[in-house]
C-alpha positions, -999 to 999 in steps of 0.1 A, spaced: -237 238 216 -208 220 230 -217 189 247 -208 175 287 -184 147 284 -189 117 309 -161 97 320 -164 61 336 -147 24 337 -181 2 333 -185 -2 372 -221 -7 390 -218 32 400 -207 43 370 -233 28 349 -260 36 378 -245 75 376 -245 71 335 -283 63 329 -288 91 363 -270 117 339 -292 110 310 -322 107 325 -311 143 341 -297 165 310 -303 139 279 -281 117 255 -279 146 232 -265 169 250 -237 142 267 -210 121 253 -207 88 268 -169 76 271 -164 39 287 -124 42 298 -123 5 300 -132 -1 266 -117 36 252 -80 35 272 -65 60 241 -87 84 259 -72 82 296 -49 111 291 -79 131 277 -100 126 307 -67 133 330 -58 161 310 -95 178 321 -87 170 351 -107 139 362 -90 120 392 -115 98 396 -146 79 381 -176 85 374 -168 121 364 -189 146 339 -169 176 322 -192 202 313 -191 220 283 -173 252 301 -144 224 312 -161 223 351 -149 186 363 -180 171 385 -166 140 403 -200 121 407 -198 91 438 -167 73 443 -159 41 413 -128 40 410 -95 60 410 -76 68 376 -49 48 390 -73 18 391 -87 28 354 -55 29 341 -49 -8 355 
């Protein structure tokens, strides 16, 4: 099984949404990418379609923006 992918920059909101989303569907069935500390994987994340962060992609390539932490403009820095 393909797993979700979740996007986010390190922020109180992202990290609150983070442990939320693996409390909810469980760290083996989600990938955890921190775009402050993983920039090479911006243009993946803009390339599902993320425009903002905290943002899950789920394994059928569904983009769930999650709260407001920042823009990708912001990420991107």
């Amino acid at each position: 099984m393909k797993k979700s992918v979740f996007y986010h920059a390190g922020c109180p909101v992202c990290v609150s949404a983070e442990h939320d989303i693996i409390s909810l569907i469980g760290l083996d069935n989600v990938e955890i990418v921190h775009l402050g500390d993983n920039k090479e994987r911006i243009a993946e994340a803009e390339k599902a379609g993320i425009q903002s962060v905290p943002a899950l992609v789920t394994p059928t390539g569904n983009v769930l923006h999650i709260n407001f932490g920042a823009s990708m403009e912001e990420v991107k820095g």
